[in-house]
N, C-alpha and C positions, 0 to 999 in steps of 0.2 A: 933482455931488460924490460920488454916489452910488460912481463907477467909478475912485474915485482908489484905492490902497492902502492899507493898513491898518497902525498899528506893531503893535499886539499883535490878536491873535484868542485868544477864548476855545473851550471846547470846546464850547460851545453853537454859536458863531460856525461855527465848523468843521465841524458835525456838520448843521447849516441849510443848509450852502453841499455838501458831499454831497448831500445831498435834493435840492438844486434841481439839479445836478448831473447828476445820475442823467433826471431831467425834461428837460435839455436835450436829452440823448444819445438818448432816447425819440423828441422829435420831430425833432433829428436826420438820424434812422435813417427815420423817416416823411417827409422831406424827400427821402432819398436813393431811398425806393422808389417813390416818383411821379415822378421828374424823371430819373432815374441809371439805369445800368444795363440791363436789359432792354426796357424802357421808352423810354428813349433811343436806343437802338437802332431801336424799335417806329417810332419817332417818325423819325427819321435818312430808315429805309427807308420810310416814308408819305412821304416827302418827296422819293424817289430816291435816295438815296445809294448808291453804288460801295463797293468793297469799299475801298478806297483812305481815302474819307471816312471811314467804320465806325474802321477802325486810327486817323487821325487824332483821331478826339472819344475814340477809346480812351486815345491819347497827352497828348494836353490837357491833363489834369488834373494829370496828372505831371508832364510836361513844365512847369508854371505853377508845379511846387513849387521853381523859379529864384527866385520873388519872395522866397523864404527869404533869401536874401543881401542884398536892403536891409531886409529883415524883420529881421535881427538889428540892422544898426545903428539902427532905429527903436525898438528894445526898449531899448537901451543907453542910448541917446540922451533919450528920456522919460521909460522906468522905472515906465512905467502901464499893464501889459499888457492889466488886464479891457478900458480903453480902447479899447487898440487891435482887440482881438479882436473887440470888442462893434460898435463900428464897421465895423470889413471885413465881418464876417459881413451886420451889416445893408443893407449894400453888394452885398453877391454875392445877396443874397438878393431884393432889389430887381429884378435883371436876371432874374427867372423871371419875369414880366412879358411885356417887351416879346420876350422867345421865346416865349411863348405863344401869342401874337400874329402871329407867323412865317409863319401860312398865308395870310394876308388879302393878303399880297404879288400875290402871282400868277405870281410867277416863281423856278424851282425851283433856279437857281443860284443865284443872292441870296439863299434863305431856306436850303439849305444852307451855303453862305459864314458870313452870319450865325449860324448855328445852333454853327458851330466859334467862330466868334469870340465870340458871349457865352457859351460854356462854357468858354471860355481865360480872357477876362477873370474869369470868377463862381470860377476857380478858383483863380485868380490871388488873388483878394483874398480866398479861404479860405487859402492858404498864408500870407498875412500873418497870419492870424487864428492859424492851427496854432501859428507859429513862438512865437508871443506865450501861447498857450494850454498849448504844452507846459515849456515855464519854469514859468509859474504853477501849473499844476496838480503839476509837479513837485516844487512846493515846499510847496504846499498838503495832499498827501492824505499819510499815515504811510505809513512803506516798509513797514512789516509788514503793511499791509491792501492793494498795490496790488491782488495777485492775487486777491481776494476783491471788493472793490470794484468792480475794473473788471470783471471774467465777472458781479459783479451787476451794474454799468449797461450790459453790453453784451447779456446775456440777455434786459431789462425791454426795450431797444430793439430786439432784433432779434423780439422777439414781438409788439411793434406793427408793426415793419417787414413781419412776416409777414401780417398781417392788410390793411394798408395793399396790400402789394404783390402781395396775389391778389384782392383788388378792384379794383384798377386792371388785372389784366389782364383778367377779367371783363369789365367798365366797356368795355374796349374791344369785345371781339369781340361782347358786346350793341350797342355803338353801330353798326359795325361791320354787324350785320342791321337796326337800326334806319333806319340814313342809308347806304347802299353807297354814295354818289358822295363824302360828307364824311367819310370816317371820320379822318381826318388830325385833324380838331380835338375825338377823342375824348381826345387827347394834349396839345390846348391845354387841355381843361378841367385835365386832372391835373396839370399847370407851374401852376396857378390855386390850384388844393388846393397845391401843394407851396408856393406862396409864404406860402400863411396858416400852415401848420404851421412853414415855419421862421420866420414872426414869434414863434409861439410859444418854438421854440427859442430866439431869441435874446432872449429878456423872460428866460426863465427861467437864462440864460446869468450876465444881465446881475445876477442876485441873487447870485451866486457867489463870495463875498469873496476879496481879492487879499492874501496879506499882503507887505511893502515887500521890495527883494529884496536881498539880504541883501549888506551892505560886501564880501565877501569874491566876490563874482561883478561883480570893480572893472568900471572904462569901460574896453575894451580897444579897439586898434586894429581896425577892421575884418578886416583881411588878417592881423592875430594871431590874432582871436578864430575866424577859418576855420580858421588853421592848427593851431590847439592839439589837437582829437580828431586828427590826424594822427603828433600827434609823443607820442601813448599808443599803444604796439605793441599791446596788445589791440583796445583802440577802433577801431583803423585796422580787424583783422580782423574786426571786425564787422561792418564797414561793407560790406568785400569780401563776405563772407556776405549782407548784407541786399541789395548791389545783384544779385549772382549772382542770387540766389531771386527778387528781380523781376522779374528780366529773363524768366525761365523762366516765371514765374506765367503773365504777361501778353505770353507770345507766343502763347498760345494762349488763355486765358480769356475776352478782350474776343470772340470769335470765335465763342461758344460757343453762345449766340444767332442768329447766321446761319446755323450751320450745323444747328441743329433745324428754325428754321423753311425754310428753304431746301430742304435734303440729306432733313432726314426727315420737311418738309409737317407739322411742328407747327403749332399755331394759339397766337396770343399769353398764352390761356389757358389752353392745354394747359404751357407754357414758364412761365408765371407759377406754377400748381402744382408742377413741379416743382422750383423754385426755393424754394416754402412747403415743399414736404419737405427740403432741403434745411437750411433754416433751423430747422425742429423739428428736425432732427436735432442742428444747432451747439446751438441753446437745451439740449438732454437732458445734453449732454453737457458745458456751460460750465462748471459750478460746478464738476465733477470736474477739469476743467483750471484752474481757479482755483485749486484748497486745493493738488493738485499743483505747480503752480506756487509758491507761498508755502514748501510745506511740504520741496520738495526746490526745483527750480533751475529756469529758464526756459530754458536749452540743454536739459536732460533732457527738457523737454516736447517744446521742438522737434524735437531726435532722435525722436524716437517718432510725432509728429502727420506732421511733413513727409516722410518716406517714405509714408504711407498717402494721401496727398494726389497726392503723383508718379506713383504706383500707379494712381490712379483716373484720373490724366491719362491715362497712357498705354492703360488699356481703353478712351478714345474709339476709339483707331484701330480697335476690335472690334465697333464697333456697327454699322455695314454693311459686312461684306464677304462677295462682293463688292455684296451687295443687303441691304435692312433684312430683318432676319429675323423668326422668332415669337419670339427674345430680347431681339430690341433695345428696347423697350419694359421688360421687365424689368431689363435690363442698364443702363437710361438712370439709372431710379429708385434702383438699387443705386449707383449711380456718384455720382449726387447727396447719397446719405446718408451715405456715407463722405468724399466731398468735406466735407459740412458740418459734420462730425467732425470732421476733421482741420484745416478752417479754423479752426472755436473755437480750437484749442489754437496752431495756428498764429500766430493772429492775437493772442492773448495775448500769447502769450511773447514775439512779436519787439516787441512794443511794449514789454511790463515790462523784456527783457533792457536796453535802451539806457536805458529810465531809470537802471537801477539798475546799470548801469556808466558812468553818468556822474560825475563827480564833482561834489557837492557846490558850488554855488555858478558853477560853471561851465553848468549845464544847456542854456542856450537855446542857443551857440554847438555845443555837443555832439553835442544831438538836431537842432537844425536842420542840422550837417553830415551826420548820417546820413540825416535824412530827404531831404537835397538829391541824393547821391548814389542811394540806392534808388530816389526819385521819376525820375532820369534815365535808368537801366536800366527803368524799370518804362516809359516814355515812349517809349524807343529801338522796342522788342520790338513792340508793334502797328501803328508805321509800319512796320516792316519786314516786320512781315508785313501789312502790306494792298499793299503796293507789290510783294511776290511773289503773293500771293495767286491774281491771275487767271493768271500764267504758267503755277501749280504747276497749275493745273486741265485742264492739255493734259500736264502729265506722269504715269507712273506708275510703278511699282517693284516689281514682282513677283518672289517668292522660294519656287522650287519643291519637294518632296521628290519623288522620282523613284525610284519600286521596278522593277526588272529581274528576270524570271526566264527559264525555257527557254523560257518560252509568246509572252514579250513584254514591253515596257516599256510603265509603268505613269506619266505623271504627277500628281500628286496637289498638288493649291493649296492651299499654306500661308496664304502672307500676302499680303496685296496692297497696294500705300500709293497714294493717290490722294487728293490736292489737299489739304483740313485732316488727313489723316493725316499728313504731314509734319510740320504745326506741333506735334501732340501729340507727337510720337515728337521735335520737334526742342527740345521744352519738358520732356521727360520725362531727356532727356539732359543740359540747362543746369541742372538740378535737382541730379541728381547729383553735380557739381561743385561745386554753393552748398552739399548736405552735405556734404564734403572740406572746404570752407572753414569750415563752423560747427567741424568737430572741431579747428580750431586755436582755437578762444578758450576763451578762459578763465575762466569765474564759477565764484565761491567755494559750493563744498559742490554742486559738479555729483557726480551719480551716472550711472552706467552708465542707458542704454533701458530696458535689460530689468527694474530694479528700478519707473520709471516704470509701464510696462506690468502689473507685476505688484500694483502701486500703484493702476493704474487699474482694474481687473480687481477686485479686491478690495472699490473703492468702489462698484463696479456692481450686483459681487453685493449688496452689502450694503441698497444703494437697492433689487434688484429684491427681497430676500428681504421687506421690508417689503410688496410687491405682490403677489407670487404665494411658491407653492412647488413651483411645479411646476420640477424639476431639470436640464429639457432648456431653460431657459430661461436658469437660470444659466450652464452653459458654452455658449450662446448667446453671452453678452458678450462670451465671448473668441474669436471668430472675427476682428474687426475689429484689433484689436488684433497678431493674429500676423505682421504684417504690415512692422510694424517692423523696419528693419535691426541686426544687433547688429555693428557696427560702431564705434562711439563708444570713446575709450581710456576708462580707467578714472579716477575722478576723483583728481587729485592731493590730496596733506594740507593742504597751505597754496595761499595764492592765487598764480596763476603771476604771470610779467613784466608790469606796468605795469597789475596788477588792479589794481582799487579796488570796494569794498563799496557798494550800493545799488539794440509793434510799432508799426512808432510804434503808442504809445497811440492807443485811437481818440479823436479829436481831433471838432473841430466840426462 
């Protein structure tokens, strides 16, 4: 009875159901750093996996965000979403189990096999959970506090997620010296850990009051309720923007891992640190892209975060060429902490933007068409590049600068592209394009980048002047920043064509 919906919530109600909220997203995030990601990868390659397999468990998860589409008519259809949510999750969460267990096989094409297929299914039945989770919490938390709210529960998770996910790499490379012929099931302990923390998560999910969802978001047809964000010419552009910027993220991102440990003989701990820097970095700077967010727009953020982001993609292709250098190590860690900059603000905005150009009572059909299309661009990009992957590694692409004088000709090597320098340089370009696409939409009271920038610059100094006074530390802050394109038009007075007032959020 507990999980049914609510007519009225008081603000005690409301403000309980944050708390536990914010607790879910914690463990969450400690879910994802034991079982996801790096990890997974770790896990993938102890087991054999081909560069082909790596793309597809990259693709997976997105590619599972298809179960949105009877996701919506199950939400319509019941009208019980903590239900639903509380269910899948417990469901998807269940299958870290019997993958943990993946090694005992003894056979490395069956536990790879396996290994895609219960992270299709585990993700599959998180998509049902999102679709159900993003309605609800859409209706549940005040539009005036999303950007403040969510950089706090995304900051409180990603700070366990940091401490979680550089003990698990640890955890490994000590196992690792401890068992050399077992190291494969230092990976089954952490799917072990990852199962108890998201029991956690979902207990504390589960206390998250639903309130009933409102006459005005009626039964609609299945195939209406798809087509509706369609036929809002804003919305539509947004959607083109969110799948563009997917597609680019995650032609190269998923990859990023292989190619340390592989290309530059990282070790799973050395790769897990700098992932922790990475993520201090997003933590320093969330709450700065929160009040920004709130206080001016979630486009102005994105303009500003996601060119800095492209930027750092594209300095992969500089970290060996044509051999690792004495900077790549330094250039690695730089690369990570501006990546993790510009994800906080990233990762914000594109979740608050689509809330809050959905309209009212529409939500779940809205957000789940965006997230269905994003999720497919973001799913395409790593099959396709694991399935080029080993080709690109017999090709390369060199571009020379050639000085001539009386004495003789001089060639001098500029660039040189070989194997994942493609996918950066080919991720760095799909980017570009997804910003083209953002400068067509439209939210009310966007301002230009560069006032963002000078927005964010200002709340820097002001945090650091509280720490030091030393003055080379303040214009310090604005080094990352400068980075920014000023490209964005200038914000219109009124809202344009088929605005309406109000990334995906992070979800379960």
């Amino acid at each position: 009875m507990r999980l049914l919906p609510q007519d009225t919530l008081t603000e005690a109600d409301v403000e309980a159901g944050l708390s536990a909220l914010v607790k879910d997203g914690m463990y969450a995030q400690a879910v994802g750093a034991l079982t996801s990601g790096v990890i997974l990868v770790g896990y993938a390659l102890a087991l054999g996996a081909s560069n082909a397999v790596i793309g597809l468990l990259a693709a997976v998860p997105f590619l599972a965000q298809l179960a949105q589409l009877p996701a919506i008519a199950l939400v319509e259809r019941f009208r019980a979403r903590r239900a639903i949510a509380v269910a899948a999750l417990a469901a998807a969460r269940l299958l870290l189990l019997p993958l943990a267990l993946l090694p005992l096989l003894g056979n490395p094409a069956a536990e790879l096999s396996l290994l895609v297929a219960g992270t299709a299914l585990s993700a599959g039945l998180g998509a049902v959970a999102a679709c159900s989770w993003n309605s609800w919490i859409h209706q549940l938390v005040p539009r005036a506090r999303l950007g403040t709210f969510f950089a706090r529960r995304q900051l409180l998770a990603t700070a366990l997620s940091m401490v979680a996910g550089l003990a698990a790499g640890v955890f490994v490379d000590a196992w690792a010296g401890w068992y050399p012929g077992a190291a494969v099931y230092a990976f089954s302990l952490l799917f072990v850990l990852g199962l108890a923390a998201g029991a956690a998560s979902t207990w504390h999910l589960a206390r998250v009051p639903e309130p009933r969802m409102p006459a005005t978001e009626r039964r609609t047809g299945f195939r209406d309720a798809l087509r509706q964000p369609f036929r809002d010419r804003n919305f539509r552009r947004l959607i083109i923007f969110l799948a563009a910027w997917n597609f680019a993220a995650n032609l190269a991102t998923p990859f990023f891992t292989v190619y340390m440990v592989g290309e530059l003989g990282l070790t799973m701990g050395a790769v897990t640190l700098l992932l922790v820097a990475s993520q201090g970095a997003n933590i320093l700077v969330l709450n700065l892209w929160g009040q920004l967010s709130d206080r001016l727009t979630n486009k102005s953020v994105l303009a500003t975060a996601a060119p800095v982001f492209l930027f750092s993609t594209l300095a992969w292709v500089f970290l060996k060429m044509p051999v690792p250098h004495a900077l790549t190590l330094p250039m690695l860690v730089a690369i990570h902490v501006l990546m993790g900059m510009a994800t906080a603000g990233v990762t914000l905005a594109t979740g608050n933007i689509g809330l809050k150009l959905a309209p009212p009572g529409q939500a779940t059909a809205y957000l789940a068409a965006s997230s269905l299309f994003s999720s497919m661009a973001a799913g395409i990009a790593p099959i396709l590049g694991g399935l080029v992957a080993d080709d690109l590694a017999a090709r390369q692409l060199s571009v020379t600068v050639q000085w001539a004088n009386p004495g003789g000709r001089y060639d001098l090597l500029a660039v040189t592209l070989r194997h994942w320098d493609f996918f950066f340089l080919g991720a760095f370009l799909v980017g570009l394009y997804a910003l083209h696409r953002l400068s067509l939409v439209r939210e009310e009271g966007e301002v230009e980048e560069r006032i963002v920038v000078r927005e964010l610059v200002l709340e820097a100094r002001r945090s650091i002047r509280n720490l030091s006074s030393v003055a080379g530390l303040r214009v310090g802050t604005m080094f990352p920043f400068g980075l920014a394109l000023k490209a964005v038009p200038p914000a219109p007075k009124g809202p344009g064509p088929g605005q309406r007032a109000g990334t995906a959020v992070p979800g379960p």
